[in-house]
C-alpha positions as CSV (number, residue, x, y, z in Angstrom):
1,X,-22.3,-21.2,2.0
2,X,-20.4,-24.5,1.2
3,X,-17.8,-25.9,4.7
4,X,-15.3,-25.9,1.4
5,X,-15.6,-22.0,0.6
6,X,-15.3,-21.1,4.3
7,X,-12.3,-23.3,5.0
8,X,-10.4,-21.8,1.7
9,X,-11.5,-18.5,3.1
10,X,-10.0,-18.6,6.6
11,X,-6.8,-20.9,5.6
12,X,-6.0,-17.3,3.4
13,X,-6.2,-15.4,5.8
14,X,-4.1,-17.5,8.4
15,X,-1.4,-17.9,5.8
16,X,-0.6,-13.7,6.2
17,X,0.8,-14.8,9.3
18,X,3.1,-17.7,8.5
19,X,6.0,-15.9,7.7
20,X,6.6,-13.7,10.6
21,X,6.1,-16.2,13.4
22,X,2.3,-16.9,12.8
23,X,-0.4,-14.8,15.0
24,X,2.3,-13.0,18.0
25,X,0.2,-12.1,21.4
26,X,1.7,-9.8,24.0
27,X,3.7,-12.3,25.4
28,X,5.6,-12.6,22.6
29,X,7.5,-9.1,22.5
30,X,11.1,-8.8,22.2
31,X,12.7,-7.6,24.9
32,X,13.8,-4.2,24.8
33,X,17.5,-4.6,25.2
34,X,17.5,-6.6,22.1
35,X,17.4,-2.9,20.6
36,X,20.9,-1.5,20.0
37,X,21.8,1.2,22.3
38,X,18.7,1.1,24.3
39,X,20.3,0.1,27.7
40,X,22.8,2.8,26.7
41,X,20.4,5.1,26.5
42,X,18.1,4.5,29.2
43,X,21.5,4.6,31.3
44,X,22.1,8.3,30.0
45,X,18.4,9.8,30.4
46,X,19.0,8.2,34.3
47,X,22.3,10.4,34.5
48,X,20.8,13.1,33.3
49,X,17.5,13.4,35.8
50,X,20.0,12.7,38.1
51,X,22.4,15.7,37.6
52,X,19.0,17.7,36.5
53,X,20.7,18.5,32.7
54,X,18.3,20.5,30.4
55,X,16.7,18.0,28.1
56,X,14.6,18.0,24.6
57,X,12.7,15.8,22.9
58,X,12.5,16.7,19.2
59,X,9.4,14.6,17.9
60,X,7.6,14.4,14.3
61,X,5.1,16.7,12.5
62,X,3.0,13.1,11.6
63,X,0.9,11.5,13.7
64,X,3.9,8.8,14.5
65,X,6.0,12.0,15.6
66,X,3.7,13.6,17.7
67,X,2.2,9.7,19.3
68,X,6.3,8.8,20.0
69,X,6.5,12.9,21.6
70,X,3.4,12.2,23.8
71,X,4.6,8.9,25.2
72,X,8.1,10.4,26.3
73,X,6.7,13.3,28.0
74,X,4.0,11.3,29.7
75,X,6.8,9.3,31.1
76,X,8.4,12.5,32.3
77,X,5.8,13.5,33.8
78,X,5.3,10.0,36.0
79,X,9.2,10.7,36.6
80,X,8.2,14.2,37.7
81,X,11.3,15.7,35.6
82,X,10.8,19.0,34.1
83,X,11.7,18.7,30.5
84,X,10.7,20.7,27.0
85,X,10.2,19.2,23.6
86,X,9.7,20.8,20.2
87,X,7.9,19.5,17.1
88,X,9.9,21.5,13.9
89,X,6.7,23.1,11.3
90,X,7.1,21.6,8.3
91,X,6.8,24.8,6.8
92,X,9.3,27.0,8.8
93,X,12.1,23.9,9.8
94,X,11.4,21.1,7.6
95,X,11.6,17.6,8.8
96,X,13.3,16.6,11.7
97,X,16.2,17.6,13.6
98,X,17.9,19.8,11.2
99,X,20.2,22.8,11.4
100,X,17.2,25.2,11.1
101,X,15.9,24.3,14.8
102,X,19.6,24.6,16.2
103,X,18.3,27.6,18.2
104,X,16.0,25.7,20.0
105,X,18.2,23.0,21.5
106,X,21.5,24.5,22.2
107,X,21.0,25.6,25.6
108,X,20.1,21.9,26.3
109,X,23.0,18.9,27.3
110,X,20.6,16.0,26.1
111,X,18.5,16.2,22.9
112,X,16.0,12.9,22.4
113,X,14.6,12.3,18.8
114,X,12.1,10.7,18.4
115,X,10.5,9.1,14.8
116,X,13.2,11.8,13.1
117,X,16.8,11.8,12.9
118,X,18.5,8.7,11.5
119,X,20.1,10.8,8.7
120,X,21.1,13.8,10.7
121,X,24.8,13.6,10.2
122,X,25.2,17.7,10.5
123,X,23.2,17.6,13.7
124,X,24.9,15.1,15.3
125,X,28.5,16.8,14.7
126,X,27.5,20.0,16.0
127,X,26.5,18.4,19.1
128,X,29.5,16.4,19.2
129,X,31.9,19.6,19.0
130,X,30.1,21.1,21.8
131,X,29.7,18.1,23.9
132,X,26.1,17.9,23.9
133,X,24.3,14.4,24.1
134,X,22.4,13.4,21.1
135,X,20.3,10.2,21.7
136,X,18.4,9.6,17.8
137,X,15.3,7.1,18.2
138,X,13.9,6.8,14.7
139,X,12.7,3.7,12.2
140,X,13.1,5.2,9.0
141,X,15.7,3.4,6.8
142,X,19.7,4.2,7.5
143,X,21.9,5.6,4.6
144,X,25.4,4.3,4.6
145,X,26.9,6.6,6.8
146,X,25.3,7.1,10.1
147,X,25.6,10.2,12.3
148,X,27.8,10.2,15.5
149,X,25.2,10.4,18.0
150,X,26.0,9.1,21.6
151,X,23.3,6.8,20.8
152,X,21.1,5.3,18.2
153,X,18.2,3.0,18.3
154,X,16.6,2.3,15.3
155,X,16.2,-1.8,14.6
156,X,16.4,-1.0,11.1
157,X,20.4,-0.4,12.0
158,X,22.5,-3.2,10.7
159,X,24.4,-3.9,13.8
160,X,20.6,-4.2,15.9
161,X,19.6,-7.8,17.0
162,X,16.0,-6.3,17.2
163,X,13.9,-9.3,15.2
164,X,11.2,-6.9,13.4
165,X,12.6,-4.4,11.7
166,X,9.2,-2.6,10.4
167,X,8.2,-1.0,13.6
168,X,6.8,2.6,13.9
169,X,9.0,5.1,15.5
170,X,6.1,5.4,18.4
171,X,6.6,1.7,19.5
172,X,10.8,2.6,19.6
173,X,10.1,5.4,21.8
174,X,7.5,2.8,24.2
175,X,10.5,0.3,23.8
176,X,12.4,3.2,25.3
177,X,9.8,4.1,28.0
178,X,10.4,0.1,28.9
179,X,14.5,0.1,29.5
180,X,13.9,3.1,31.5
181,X,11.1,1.7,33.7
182,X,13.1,-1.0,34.7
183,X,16.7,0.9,35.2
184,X,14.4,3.6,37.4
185,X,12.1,0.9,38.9
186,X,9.4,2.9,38.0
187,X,5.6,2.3,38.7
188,X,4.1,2.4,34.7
189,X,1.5,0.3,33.0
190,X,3.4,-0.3,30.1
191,X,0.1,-1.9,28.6
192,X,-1.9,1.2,28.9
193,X,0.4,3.3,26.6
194,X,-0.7,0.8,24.1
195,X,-3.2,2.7,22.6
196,X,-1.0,5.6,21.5
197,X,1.1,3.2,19.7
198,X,-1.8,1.5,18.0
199,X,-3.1,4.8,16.4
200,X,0.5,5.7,15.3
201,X,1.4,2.0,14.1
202,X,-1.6,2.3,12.2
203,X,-1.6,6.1,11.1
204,X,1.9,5.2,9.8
205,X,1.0,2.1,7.9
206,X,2.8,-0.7,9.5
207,X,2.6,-4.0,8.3
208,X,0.1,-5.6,11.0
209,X,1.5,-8.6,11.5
210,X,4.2,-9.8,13.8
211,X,4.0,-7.8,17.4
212,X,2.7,-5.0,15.2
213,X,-0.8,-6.9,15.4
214,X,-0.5,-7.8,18.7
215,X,0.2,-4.2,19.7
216,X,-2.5,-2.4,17.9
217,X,-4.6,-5.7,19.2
218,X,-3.9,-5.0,22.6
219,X,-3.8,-0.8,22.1
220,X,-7.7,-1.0,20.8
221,X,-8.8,-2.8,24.0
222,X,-6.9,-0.2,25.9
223,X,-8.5,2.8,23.8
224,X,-12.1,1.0,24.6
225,X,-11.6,1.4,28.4
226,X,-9.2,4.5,28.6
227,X,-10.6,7.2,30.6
228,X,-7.8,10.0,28.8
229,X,-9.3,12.9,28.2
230,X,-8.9,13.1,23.8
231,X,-10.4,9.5,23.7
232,X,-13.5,10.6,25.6
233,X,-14.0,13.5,22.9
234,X,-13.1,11.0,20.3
235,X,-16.0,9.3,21.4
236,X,-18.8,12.3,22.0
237,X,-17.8,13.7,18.3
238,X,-17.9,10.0,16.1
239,X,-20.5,8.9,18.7
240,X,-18.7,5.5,19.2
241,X,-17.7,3.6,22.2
242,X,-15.4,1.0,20.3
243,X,-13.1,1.8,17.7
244,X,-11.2,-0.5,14.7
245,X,-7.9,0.4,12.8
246,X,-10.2,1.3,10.0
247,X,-11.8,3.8,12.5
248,X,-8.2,4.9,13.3
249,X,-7.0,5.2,9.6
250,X,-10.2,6.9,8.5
251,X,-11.5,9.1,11.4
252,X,-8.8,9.7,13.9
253,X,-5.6,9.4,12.4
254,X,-6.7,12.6,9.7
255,X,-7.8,14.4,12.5
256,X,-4.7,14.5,14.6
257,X,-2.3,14.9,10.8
258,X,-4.4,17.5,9.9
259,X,-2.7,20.0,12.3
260,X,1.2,19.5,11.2
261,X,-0.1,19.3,7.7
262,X,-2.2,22.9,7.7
263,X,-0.4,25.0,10.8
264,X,1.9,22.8,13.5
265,X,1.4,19.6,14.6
266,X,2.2,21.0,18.6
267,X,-1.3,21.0,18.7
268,X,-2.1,17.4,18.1
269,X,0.4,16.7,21.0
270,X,-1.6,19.1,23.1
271,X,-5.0,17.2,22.1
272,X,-3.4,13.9,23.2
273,X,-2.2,15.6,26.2
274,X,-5.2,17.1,27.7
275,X,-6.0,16.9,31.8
276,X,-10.0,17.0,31.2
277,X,-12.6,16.7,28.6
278,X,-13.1,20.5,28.6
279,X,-9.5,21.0,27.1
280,X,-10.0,18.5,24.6
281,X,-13.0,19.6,23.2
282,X,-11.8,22.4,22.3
283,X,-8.6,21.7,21.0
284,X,-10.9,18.6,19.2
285,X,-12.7,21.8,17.6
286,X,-9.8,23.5,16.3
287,X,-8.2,20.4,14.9
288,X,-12.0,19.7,13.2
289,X,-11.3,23.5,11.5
290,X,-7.7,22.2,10.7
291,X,-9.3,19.1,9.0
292,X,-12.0,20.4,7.1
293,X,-9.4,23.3,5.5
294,X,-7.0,20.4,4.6
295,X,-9.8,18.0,3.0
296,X,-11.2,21.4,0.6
297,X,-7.3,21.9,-0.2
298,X,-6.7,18.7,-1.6
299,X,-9.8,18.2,-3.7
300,X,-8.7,21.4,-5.6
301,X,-5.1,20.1,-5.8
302,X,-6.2,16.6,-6.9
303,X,-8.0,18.0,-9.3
304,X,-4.9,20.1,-10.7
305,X,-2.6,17.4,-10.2
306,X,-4.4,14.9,-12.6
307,X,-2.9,18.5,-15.4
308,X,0.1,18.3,-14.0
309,X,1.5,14.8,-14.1
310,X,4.9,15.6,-16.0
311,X,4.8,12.2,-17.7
312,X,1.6,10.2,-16.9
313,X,3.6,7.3,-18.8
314,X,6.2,6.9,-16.4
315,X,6.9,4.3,-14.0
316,X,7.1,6.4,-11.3
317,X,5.1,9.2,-11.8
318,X,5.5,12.7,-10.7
319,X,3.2,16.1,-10.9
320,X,4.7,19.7,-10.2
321,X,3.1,23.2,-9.8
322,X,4.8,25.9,-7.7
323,X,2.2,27.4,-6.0
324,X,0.7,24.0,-4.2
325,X,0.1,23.3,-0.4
326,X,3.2,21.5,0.8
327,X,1.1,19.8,3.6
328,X,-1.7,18.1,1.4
329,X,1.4,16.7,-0.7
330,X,1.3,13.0,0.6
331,X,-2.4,12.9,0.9
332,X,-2.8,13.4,-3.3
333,X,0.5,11.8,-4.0
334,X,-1.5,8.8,-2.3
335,X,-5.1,9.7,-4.7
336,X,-2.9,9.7,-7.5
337,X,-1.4,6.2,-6.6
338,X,-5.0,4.9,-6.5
339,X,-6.0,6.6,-9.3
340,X,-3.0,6.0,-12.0
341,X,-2.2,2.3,-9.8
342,X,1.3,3.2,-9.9
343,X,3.8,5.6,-7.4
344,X,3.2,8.9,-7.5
345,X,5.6,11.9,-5.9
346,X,3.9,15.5,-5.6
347,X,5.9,18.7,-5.5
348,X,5.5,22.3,-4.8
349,X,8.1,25.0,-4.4
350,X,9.3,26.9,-0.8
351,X,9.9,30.6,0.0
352,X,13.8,29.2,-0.9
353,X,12.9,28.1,-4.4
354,X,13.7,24.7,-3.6
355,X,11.0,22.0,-5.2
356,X,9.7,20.0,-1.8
357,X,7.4,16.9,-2.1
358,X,5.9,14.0,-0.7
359,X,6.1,10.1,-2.5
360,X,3.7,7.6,-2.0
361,X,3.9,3.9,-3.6
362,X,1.6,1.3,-4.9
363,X,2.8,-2.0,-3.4
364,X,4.3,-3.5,-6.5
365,X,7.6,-1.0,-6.1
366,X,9.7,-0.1,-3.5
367,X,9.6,3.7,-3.6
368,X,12.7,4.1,-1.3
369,X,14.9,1.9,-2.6
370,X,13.9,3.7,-6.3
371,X,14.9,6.8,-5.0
372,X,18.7,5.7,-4.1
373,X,19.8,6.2,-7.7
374,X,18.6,10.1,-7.8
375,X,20.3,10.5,-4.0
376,X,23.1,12.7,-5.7
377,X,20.5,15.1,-7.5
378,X,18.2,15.9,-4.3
379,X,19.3,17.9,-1.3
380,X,17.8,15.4,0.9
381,X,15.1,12.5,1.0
382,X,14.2,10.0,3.4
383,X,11.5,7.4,4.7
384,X,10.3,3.7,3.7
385,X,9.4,1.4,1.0
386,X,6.1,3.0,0.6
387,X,6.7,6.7,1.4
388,X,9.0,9.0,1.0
389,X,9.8,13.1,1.5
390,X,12.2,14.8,-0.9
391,X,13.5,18.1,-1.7
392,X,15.8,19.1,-4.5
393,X,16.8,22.2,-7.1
394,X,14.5,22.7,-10.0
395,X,17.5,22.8,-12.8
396,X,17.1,19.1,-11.4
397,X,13.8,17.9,-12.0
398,X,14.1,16.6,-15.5
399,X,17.0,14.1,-14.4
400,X,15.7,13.4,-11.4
401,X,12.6,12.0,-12.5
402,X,14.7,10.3,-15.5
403,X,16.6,8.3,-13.3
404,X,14.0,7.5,-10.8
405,X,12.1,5.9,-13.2
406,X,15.8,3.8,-14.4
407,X,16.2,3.1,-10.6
408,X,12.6,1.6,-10.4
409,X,12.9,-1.1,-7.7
410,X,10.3,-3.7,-7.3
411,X,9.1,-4.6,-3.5
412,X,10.1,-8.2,-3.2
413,X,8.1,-8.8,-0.5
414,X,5.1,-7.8,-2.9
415,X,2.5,-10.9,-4.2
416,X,0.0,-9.6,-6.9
417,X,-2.5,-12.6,-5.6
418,X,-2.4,-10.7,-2.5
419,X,-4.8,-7.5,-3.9
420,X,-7.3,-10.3,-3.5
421,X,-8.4,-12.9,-1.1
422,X,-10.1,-15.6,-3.7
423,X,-13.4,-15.7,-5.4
424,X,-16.4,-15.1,-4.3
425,X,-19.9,-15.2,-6.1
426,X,-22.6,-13.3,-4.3
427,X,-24.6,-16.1,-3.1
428,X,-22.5,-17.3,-0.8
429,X,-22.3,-13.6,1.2
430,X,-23.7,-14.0,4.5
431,X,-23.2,-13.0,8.3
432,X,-21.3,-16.2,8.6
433,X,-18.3,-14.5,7.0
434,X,-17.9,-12.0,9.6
435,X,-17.4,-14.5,11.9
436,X,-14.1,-15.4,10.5
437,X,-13.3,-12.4,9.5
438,X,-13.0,-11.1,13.4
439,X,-10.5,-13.8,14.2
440,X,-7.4,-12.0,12.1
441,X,-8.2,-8.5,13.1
442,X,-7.4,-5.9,13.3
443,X,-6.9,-5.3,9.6
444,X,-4.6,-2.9,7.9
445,X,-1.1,-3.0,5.8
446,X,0.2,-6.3,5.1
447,X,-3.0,-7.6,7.0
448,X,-5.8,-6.1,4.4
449,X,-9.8,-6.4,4.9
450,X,-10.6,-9.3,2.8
451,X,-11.2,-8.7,-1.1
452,X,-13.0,-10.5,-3.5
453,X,-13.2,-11.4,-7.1
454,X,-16.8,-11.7,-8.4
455,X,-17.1,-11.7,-12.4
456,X,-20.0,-11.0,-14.5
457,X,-22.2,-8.9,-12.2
458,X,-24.4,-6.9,-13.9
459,X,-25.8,-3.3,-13.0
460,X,-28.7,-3.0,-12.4
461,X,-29.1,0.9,-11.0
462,X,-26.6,3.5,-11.1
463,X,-26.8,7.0,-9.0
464,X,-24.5,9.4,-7.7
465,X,-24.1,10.5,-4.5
466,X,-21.8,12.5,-2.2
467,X,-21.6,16.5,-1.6
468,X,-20.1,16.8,-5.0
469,X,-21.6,13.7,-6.8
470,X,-17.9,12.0,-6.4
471,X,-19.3,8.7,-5.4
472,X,-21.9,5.9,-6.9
473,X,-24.7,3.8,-5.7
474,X,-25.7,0.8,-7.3
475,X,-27.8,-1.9,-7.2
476,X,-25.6,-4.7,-8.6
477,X,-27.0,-8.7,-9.5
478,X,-25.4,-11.6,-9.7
479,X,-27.6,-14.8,-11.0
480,X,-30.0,-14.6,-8.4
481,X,-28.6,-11.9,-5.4
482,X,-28.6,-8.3,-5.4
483,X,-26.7,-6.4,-3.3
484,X,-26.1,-2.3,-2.7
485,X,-22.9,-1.4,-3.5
486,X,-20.8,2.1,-3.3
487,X,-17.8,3.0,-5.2
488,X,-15.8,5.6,-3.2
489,X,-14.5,7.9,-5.8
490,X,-16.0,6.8,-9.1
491,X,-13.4,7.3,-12.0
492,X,-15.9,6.4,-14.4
493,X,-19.1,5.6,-13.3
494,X,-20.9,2.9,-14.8
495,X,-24.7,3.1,-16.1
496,X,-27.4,0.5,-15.7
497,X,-27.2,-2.7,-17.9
498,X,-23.5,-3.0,-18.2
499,X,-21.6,-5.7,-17.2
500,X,-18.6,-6.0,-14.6
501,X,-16.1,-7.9,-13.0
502,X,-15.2,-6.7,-9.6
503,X,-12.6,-6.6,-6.9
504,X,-14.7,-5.9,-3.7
505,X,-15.1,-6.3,0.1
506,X,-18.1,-6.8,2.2
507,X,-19.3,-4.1,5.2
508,X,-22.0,-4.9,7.6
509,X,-24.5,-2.3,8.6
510,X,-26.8,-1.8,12.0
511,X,-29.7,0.4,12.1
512,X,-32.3,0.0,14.8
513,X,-31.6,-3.9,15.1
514,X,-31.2,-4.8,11.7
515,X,-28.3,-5.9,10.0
516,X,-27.8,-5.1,6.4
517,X,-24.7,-6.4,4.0
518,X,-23.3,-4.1,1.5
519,X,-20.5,-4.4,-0.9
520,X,-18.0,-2.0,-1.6
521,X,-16.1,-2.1,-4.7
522,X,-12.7,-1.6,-4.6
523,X,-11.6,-1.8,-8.1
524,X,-13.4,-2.8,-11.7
525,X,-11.1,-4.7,-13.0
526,X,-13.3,-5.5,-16.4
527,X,-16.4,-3.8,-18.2
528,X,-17.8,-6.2,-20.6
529,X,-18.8,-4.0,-24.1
């Protein structure tokens, strides 16, 4: 491989970092009263241990929610101050702190949120009137009107000083854990809840750069050497002793979604929670039952959902059918944005009749800022640029998805050169890439595993493979390399003889001592006829 090629290689990928402060370490965290309200905050929770009040913590069904519920309660339990928490079932509450869960925390004087709550304005008034303490820690986007919590700390607030906006609500909640470690001068490695918020920073698809990289960095090191119980049976069941953000967006972060998306996510929180490896197994079992149901559940609905795109034309697309699973929602909505290359939102209907989905985004448009025209036809919707939740009356839907589609917003922050790296013909693949390519991990949103163009690669084998034939081998050439290469997902698989152009990335395998390279294509962006 030509000095030239591997210079233009690595220069790419150091330019990712050039607009958010170039490549951040640990040392380069903000500190924590730079967040709005934190000190406040921190002050209040130290009041309340202090005058032994009743406190909550009302976390997240996702894995970001039930991380951000973990970290609070561990750091409870190194105050040694009895406290309960409550994760709402996203079948039987909804999302959030909401009305429907105001049984559960009115016997308490402070209620914590964490990932939830930015746009609980009802909430926040009842507890007002009866002079309960609502403390919101959250980092989806604020609507106009915030509720009158005591406090809120979200950097996404306009009135916030925090310099990164695009944190996940787990890192809030360890910004939290911070203020109150100093205002208690309590004995915590900080560092060593790192690895909790690397698994939700990742789960929740933060941009990793900024301190985002250098906390899921530093939280993968940490998740190397922790002795915690559920990382120890992480490591029995995938048989690994180091793990990457692909392993965490692939294998673990599923795993621990799977429970709030098929039953209640108070069992992930458990799993994360477990005092020895003979707990975790077994609630790693039941989450394995948990996963396997939700992956068989969204084939079938994939499948249906490709029938029941209302307009396949649109902008913005959206499918509908009554009787789907709302937990498997997002994960399709996401297939179909792959599949169609455009946003998708999925909807069933609840036991109330009211039509309740999930919206993902392809990173051309900014799904949450789309959605602001439609906000007076939905009961409710919140999250980011590139997922949202929604609910809304049926007698709705056909305006609804008229005027998102009006409203579409493109994500400025979005580069179309970005879906690939540069060029790359296959003679020049070697081990030498990988080299460079360890130098700007860990890879994930904003931060992508290199891809490649390579044109005019013909086929030279073709076979399926998979449980249900869903995926292709092939033996692909390129003047004078071959190379194996699998398409995940084949929309239309190709036969031997034709010829390609390809978007693609490069894995390396071990087996027994020897290293293999394999491509996997991403995308065929041209079949010659």
């Amino acid at each position: 491989m030509s000095e030239k090629i591997l210079q233009e290689i690595e220069q790419r990928l150091k330019s990712r970092f050039e607009n958010s402060g170039g490549m951040l370490d640990l040392c380069d965290l903000p500190f924590p009263e730079t967040l709005k309200d934190i000190t406040k905050s921190a002050s209040r929770i130290k009041e309340a241990i202090k005058k032994n009040e009743k406190i909550i913590i009302i976390g997240d069904y996702d894995v970001d929610g039930v991380v951000a519920t973990t970290l609070l309660l561990d750091l409870f339990d190194v105050i040694e101050y009895q406290v309960d928490w409550f994760i709402p079932n996203r079948f039987k509450h909804g999302y959030g702190i909401s009305t429907k869960i105001l049984s559960y925390i009115e016997a308490h004087d402070l209620i914590i949120t964490v990932d939830n709550g930015i746009n609980a304005n009802d909430v926040a008034l009842w507890c007002k009137q009866r002079d309960k303490t609502l403390i919101i820690t959250d980092h989806h986007t604020p609507k106009e009107i915030l509720p009158e919590a005591f406090c809120i700390v979200n950097p996404k607030q306009e009135s916030c000083n925090f310099v990164y906006q695009n944190i996940c609500g787990a890192m809030v909640a360890w910004y939290l854990m911070a203020e109150i470690k100093k205002q208690m001068h309590l004995n915590l490695d900080l560092k060593a809840y790192l690895l909790l918020v690397a698994i939700a920073s990742v789960a929740d698809m933060m941009p990793l750069i900024h301190i985002n990289r250098a906390v899921v960095k530093a939280g993968l090191k940490e998740l190397q050497k922790s002795e915690r119980a559920f990382v120890q049976s992480f490591k029995e069941q995938l048989q690994k002793e180091h793990f990457t953000s692909e392993d965490i967006s692939f294998l673990i972060a599923p795993l621990l979604n799977s429970a709030g998306r098929m039953d209640d996510a108070s069992l992930s929180v458990q799993f994360l929670r477990s005092k020895n490896i003979y707990d975790a197994r077994a609630l790693h079992q039941t989450l394995n039952e948990k996963n396997l149901e939700r992956k068989n559940k969204e084939s079938v609905i994939f499948s249906e959902a490709l029938k029941f795109i209302i307009n396949s034309d649109d902008k913005i697309i959206v499918a509908y059918k009554s009787d789907w699973h709302e937990g498997i929602l997002g994960i399709v909505a996401a297939r179909l944005v792959k599949h169609f290359e455009k946003p998708a939102i999925v909807l069933c209907k609840d036991k109330e009749g009211l039509l309740k989905g999930s919206g993902r985004s392809s990173k051309a448009c900014d799904l949450f800022q789309s959605m602001q025209r439609c906000e007076e036809l939905v009961e409710k919707f919140g999250g980011h640029t590139l997922a949202i939740g929604v609910s809304l009356q049926e007698r709705y839907l056909e305006d609804f998805i008229q005027r998102l589609n009006e409203g579409y917003k493109i994500n400025g922050e979005y580069l179309p050169e970005n879906d690939y790296l540069c060029g790359l013909d296959f003679e020049h693949i070697n081990l030498t890439l990988f080299d460079i390519f360890k130098k700007y991990e860990p890879y994930g949103e904003a931060n992508p595993y290199p891809l490649f163009l390579a044109e005019k690669i013909e086929v030279i084998n073709a076979l399926p493979i998979g449980k249900n034939q869903e995926h292709m081998k092939y033996i692909l050439r390129q003047g004078k390399s071959n190379f194996e290469a699998i398409e995940f997902r084949a929309k239309e698989p190709l036969v031997s003889g034709q010829m390609i152009d390809i978007i693609y990335k490069i894995n390396r395998n071990s087996f027994r001592g020897e290293v293999t390279l394999q491509i996997i294509i991403e995308n065929i962006i041209l079949i010659y006829k």
